[in-house]
C-alpha positions as CSV (number, residue, x, y, z in Angstrom):
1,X,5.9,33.4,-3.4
2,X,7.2,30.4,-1.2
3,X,7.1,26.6,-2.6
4,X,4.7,25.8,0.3
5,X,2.1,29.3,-0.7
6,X,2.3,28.1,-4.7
7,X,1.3,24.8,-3.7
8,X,-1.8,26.0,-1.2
9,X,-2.5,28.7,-4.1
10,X,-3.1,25.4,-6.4
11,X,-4.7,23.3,-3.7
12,X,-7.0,26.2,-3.0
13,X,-7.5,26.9,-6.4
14,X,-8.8,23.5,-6.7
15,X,-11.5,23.5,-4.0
16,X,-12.6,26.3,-5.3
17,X,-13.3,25.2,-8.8
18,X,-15.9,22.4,-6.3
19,X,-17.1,25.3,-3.9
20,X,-17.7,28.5,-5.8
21,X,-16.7,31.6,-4.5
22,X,-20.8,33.4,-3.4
23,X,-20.9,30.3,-1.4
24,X,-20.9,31.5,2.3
25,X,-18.7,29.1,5.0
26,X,-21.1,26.7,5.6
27,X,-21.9,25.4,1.8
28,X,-18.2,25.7,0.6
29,X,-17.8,22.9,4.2
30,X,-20.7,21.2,2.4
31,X,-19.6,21.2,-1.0
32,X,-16.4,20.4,-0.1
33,X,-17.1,17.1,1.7
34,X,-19.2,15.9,-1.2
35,X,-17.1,16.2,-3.6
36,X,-13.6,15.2,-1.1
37,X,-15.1,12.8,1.0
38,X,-12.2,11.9,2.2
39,X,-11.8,15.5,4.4
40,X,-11.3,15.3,7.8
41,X,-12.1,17.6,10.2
42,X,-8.6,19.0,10.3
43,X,-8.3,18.5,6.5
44,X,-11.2,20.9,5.8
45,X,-10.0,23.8,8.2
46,X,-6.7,23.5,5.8
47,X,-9.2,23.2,2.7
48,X,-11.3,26.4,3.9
49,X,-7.8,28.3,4.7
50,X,-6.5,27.5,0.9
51,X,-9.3,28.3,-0.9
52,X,-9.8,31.6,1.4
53,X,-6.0,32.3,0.2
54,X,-6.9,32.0,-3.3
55,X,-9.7,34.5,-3.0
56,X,-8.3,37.0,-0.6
57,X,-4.1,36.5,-1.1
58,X,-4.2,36.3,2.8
59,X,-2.1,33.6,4.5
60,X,-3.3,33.7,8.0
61,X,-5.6,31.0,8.1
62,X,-2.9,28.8,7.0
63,X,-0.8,29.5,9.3
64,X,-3.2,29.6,12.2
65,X,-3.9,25.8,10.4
66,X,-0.3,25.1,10.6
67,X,0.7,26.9,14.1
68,X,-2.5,24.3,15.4
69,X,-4.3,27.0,16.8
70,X,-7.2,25.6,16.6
71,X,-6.1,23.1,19.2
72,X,-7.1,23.6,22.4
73,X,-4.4,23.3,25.1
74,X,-4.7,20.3,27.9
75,X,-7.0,18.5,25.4
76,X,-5.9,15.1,24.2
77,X,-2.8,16.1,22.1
78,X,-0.3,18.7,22.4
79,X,-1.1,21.7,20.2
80,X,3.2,21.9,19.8
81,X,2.7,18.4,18.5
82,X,-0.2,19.0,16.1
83,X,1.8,21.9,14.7
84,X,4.7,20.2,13.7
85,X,2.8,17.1,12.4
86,X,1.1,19.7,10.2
87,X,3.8,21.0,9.0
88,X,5.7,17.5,8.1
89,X,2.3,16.7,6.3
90,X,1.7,19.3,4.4
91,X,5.5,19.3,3.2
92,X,4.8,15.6,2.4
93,X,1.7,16.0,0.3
94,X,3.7,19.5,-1.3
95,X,6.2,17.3,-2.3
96,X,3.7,15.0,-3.8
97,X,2.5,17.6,-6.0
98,X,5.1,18.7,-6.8
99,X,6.6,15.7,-8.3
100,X,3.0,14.4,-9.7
101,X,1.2,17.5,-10.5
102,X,-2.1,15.8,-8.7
103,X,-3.1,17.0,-5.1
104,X,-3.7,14.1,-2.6
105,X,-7.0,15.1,-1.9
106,X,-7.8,15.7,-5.6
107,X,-6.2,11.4,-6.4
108,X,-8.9,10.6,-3.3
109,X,-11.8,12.0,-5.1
110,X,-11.3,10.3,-7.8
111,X,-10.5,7.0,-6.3
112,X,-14.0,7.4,-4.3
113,X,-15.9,8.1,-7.7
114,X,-14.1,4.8,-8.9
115,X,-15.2,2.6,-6.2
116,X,-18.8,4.7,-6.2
117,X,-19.1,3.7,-9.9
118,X,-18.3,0.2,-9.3
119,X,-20.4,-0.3,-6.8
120,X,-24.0,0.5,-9.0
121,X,-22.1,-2.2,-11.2
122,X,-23.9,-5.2,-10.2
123,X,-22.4,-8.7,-10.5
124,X,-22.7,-10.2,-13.9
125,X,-23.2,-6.8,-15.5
126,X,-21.4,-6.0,-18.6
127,X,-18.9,-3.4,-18.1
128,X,-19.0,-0.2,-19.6
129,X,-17.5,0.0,-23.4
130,X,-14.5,2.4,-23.0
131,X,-14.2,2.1,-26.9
């Protein structure tokens, strides 16, 4: 197994702990965006294709995700382009996980919960006791 597949098998592994697998496509795209709001559109196609990878052990998606072939030629960016931005992502966020253990998407969930729970804080409340 390749640096790149161990880190989608992990990533994967991940949204599937949020979207169970006897979801069908359309709640695992809901479940995923409420609990990684953060997901773009792109994001989840590469979210769906990891957590498909986990289940299955099949790669395409992923690289149909990375070759951009979900990009339509003539549109507004290059689908040559796309791909290889995909690719330097996805090596960049890898290398992130690798050295932190923590997926990107996984340290933006929690950073949404954070600002989520201090926004029902009110001004002038007391804060929570973290005895």
């Amino acid at each position: 197994m390749t640096p790149m597949h161990r880190y989608e098998q992990d990533l994967g592994s991940l949204y599937l702990t949020r979207a169970p697998a006897f979801l069908d496509e359309d709640e695992v795209a809901l479940a995923l965006a409420a609990s990684f709001p953060d997901l773009s559109p792109g994001r989840m196609i590469h979210a769906l294709a990891c957590r498909h990878y986990v289940m299955s052990g099949d790669a395409r998606r992923i690289g149909f995700y990375l070759a951009a072939a979900d990009v339509e030629p003539g549109g507004d960016f290059d689908p040559g382009l796309v791909a290889f931005a995909r690719r330097e992502v996805e090596r960049m966020r890898m290398l992130r996980w690798e050295m932190t253990g923590q997926h990107t998407d996984e340290l933006d969930a929690l950073a949404a919960e954070a600002r989520a729970a201090r926004s029902r804080t009110a001004p002038g409340d007391a804060a929570p006791d973290r005895g």
